[in-house]
N, C-alpha and C positions, 0 to 999 in steps of 0.2 A: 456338289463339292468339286472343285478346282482338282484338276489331275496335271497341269503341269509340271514340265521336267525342269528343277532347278539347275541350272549351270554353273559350274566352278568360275567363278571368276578366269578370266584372263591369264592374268597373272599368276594365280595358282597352280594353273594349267600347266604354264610353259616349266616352272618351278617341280613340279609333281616328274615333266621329262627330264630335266637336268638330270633333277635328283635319281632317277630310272636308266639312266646312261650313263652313271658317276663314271663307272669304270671306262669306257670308250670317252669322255671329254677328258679326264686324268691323262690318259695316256693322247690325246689330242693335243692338251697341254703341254705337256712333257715333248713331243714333236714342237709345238711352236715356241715354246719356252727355249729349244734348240735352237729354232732359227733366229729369235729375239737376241739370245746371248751371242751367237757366230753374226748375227747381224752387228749389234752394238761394241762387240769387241773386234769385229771386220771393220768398224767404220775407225774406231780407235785406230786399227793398223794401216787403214788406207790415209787415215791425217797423218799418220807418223812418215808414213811414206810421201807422200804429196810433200811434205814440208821439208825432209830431207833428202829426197831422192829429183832430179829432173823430172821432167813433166813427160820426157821423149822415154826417163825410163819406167814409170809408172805407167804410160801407155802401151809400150812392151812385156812388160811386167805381167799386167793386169790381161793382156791377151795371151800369154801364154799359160797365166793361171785359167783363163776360160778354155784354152786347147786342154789343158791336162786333164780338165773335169770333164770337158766332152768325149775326151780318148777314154779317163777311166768310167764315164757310164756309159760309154760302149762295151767295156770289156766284160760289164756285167751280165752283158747278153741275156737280159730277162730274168737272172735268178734270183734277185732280190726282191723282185713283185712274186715270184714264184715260190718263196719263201713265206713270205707273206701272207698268201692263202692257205699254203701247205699244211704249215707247222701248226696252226690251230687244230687243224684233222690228225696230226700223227700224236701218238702217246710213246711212241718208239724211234730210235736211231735219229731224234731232233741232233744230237749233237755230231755225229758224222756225214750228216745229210750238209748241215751249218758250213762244218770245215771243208770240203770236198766242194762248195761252191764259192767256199773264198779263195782255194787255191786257183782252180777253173779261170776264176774272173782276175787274178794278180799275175797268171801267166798270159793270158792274152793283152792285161794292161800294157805288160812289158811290152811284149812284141810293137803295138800300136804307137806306143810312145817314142822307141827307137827309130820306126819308121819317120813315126811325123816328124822328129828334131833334125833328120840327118833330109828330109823333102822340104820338109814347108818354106826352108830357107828359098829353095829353089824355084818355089810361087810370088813368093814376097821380099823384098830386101830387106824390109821392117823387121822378119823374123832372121834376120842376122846370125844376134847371140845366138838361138840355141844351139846352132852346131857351131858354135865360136872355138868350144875346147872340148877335149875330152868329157872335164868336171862338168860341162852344161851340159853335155849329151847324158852323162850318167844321170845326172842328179834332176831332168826332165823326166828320163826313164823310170826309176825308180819310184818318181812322183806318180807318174801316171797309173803304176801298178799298184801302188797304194791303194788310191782312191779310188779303182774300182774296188777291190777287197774291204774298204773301208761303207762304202755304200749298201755292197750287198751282208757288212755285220751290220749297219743302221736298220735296213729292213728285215734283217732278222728278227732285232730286238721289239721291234716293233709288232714282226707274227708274236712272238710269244709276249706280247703285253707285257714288257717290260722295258717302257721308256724311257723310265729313271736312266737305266745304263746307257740309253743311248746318248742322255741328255750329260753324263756324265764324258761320254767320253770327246762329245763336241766343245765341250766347257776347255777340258783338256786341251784341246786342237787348238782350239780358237786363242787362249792366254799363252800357249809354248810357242806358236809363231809370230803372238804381239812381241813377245819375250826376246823370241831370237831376233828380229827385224832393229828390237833399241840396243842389242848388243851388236851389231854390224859395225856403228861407228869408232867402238872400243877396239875389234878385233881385225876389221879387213879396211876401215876407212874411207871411203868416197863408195856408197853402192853402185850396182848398178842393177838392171835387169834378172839378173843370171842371180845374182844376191837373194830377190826378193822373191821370185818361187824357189829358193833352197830353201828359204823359211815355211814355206808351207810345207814339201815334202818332211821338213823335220818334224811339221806340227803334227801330221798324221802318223808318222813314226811313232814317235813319243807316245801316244793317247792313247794307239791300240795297248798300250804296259796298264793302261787304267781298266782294264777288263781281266785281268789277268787272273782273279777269284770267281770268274763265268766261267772259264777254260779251265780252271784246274780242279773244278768240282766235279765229282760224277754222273749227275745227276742227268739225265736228258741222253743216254744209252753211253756207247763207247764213243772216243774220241774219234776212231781210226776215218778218215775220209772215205765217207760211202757213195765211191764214183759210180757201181751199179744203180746204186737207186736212181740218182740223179742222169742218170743215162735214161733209165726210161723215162724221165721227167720232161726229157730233149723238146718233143714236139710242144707242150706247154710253156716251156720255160721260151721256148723261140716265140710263139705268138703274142707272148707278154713282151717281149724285147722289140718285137715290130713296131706293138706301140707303145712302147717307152719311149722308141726315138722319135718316133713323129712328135711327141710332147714334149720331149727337154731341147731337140736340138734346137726352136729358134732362140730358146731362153739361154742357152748353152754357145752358141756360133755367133748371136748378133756383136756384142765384142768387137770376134774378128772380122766380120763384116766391118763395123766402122773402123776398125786400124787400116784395114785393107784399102777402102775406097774412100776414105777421108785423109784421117794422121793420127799417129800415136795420142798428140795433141787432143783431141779431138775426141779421143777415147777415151783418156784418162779421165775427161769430163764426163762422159758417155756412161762411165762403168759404174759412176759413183749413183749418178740418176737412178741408172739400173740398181745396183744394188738395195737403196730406199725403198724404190717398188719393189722387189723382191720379198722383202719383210714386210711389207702388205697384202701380199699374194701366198704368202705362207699359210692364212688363216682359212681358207678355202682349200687350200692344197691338205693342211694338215689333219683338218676335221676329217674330208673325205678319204683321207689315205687311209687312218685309221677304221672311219664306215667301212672300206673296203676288209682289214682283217677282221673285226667283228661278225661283221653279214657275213663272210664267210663260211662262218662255223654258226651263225641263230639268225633266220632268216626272218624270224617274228618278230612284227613292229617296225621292218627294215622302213617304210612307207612314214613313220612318225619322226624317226633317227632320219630321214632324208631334212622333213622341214624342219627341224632342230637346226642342224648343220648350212643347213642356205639361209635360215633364218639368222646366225650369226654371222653368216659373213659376207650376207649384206650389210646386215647392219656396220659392223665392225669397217667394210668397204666405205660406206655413205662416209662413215668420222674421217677413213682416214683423207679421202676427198678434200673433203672442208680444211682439215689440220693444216694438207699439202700446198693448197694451194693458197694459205695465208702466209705460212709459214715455212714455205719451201725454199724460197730463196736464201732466208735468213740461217734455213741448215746445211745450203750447199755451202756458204760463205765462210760456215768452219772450217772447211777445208782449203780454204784461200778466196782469194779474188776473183780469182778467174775461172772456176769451178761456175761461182754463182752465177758468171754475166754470161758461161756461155752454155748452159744447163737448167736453169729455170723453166724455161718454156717448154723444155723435154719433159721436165719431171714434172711440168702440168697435163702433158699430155699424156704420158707413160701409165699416172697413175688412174687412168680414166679405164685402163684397163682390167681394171677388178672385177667388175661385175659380168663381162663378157667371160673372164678368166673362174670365177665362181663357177658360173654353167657350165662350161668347160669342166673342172674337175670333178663334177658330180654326173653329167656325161658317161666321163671314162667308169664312172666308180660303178654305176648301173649297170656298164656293160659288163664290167669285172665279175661285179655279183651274180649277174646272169649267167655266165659264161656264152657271152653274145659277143665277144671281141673280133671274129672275124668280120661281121656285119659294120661295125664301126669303124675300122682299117680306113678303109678308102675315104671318110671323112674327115679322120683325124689328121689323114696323110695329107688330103689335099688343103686343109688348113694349113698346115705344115709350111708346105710348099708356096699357099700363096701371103705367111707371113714373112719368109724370107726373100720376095720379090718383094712384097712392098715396102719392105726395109732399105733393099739393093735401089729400085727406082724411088723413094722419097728423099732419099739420102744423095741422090745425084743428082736430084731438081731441087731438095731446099734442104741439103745439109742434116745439120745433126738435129735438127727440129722435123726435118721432112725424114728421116730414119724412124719418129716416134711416130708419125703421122700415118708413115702408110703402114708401119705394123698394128697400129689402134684401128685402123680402118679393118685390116684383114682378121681380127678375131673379134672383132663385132660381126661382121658376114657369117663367122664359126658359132658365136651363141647365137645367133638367128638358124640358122640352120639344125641347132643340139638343142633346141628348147622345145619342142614337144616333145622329146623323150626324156627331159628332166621333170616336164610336167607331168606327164605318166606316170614315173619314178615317188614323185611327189604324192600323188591321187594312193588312197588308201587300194588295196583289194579287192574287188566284187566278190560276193558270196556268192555260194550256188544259185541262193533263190533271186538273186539281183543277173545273172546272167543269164536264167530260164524266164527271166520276166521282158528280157531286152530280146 
């Protein structure tokens, strides 16, 4: 009599995980379904902009909207990954732990923002505007405070597995500063620069009022901001913000990198590329972000929830590959002529970086689980370091093609170097009797 072991089908298989992880791809979803809609409804704002704003101030514009995101997830200084982890493990004081690091990270925004609008002019001519007036220095500041505070509610919602709201409230963001940017013509007439990040800080403004039935519930202890706790969280919440920056800044700076050492021109092309791959890169980013607060709190099956998650977004990578580079030109050309003739080749190269960038964020997310972050620092950092040289020297030997070139080059080096510890990640658990055997 035959004793072998029938196998599920394939496809059952992977079906059998899905359906085993509803709850971590729902809320996967709900992250990328974020970055789909702030994408689609960003690209809507950037044609509107393109099309009625110059190209010198959409190039200003759009660099100073990448300062404000870098200033505000600096100011998070780690508490929104460290939320992240946290809140799955506490049954207590979730909503004053919440409040007490959104205040934390909107007062250091401020500070940082101030700084940068009344310096950067003094590195750059380019950055002019924002200490042109009073109203630009405010209204930079302000921004910048926001969106730290607004980052570390997104990874809150996200620890406590509820990313409807976060999807709700980027929905929000993303349509009140399309909104505000088509009323500029009616109200101030001819934009400029300074115009078009008021529109974002008002978009953040606005959205946080779409949460306003989280906050007034009681549910998740007292409101009052519980700076004790979050003090002893200090040394955690900091080694999470080590590496948060190694990871956003080149994604976060290259921007200014091209307004700086190229032209506003130049950027304005530059940003839209980026942006495209960005919402390609979300799918990798978003799965593992979520693995991250899952595995946090059920460590079992973490080895199966890895190939689920690289399993999608490879694949999800491979399509968008294909899509881009049929039909990449024909999307930059929405937003004008000159987008497409001088951005194609970018955004052939740029999107090549998915699959190096997939490794990468499951990388991080293994270390995360682990609580192995120290040991990955100095990887992640020297990544870091050698994407934003290879951006600075491609960019000064072949322009805004040679910008895409040498930062593809340097996180290809990074998934070579983070792919045995993704493959290990991958590789199921050794049992006792499989380690007493080896």
């Amino acid at each position: 009599m035959s004793t072998e072991v029938r196998r599920p089908p394939i496809g059952r298989t992977i079906l059998d995980r899905v359906k085993g992880e509803r709850r971590m791809l729902l809320n996967s979803i709900s992250m990328f379904g974020t970055a789909v809609v702030t994408a689609l409804l960003g690209a809507a704002y950037w044609l509107v902009a393109a099309r009625s704003f110059s190209e010198t101030a959409v190039g200003i514009g759009s660099a100073a909207v990448s300062a404000m995101t870098l200033l505000g997830f600096l100011a998070t200084v780690g508490l929104g990954t460290l939320l992240m982890g946290e809140l799955p493990r506490l049954t207590e004081a979730r909503r004053g732990l919440i409040n007490a690091a959104l205040a934390v990270s909107a007062g250091i925004g401020a500070v940082l923002g101030l700084a940068f609008a009344l310096l950067a002019p003094l590195a750059s001519s380019n950055l002019d505007p924002l200490s042109s007036s009073a109203v630009a220095i405010f209204v930079f500041t302000l921004g910048t405070a926001l969106t730290g505070a607004a980052v570390v509610l997104d990874q809150a919602m996200i620890g406590l597995l509820r990313g409807g709201l976060q999807l709700t409230r980027n929905i929000a963001f993303s349509t009140i500063k399309l909104l505000a940017l088509l009323a500029i013509p009616f109200f101030v007439g001819s934009g400029d620069s300074v115009a078009l990040y008021a529109t974002w800080t008002a978009g953040i403004a606005v959205s946080a009022l779409f949460l306003w039935r989280f906050f007034s519930r009681p549910e998740g202890g007292s409101r009052r901001p519980t700076f004790d706790v979050l003090r002893r969280m200090r040394a955690s919440a900091a080694t999470h913000h080590i590496f948060n920056l190694a990871l956003r800044i080149p994604d976060l700076l290259l921007p200014v990198i091209v307004v700086t050492i190229l032209s506003p021109t130049a950027n304005a092309s530059f940003y839209i590329a980026w942006m495209i791959c960005s919402l390609v890169f979300a799918v990798p980013v978003s799965l593992s972000t979520v693995l991250y607060a899952v595995g946090s709190g059920d460590r079992a099956g973490l080895s199966e929830r890895f190939r689920l998650t690289v399993a999608i977004s490879v694949g999800a990578g491979v399509l968008a590959i294909l899509i881009l580079w049929v039909a990449g030109e024909l999307i930059l050309s929405a937003f004008g002529p000159a987008y497409a003739d001088n951005a194609t080749s970018t955004l052939h190269i740029l999107i090549l970086g998915i699959i190096p960038e997939t490794i990468r964020t499951h990388y991080v997310t293994a270390h995360r689980i682990e609580r192995r972050i120290p040991a990955a620092i100095p990887i992640v950092w020297g990544g870091t370091l050698l994407e934003l040289i290879g951006a600075v020297v491609g960019g000064s030997v072949g322009g805004l093609s040679g910008v895409a070139v040498g930062w593809l080059a340097a996180v290809c080096i990074e998934g070579l170097v983070m792919t045995p510890d993704v493959i290990r990640a991958l590789s199921p658990p050794r049992s006792p009797a499989q380690s007493r055997a080896s």
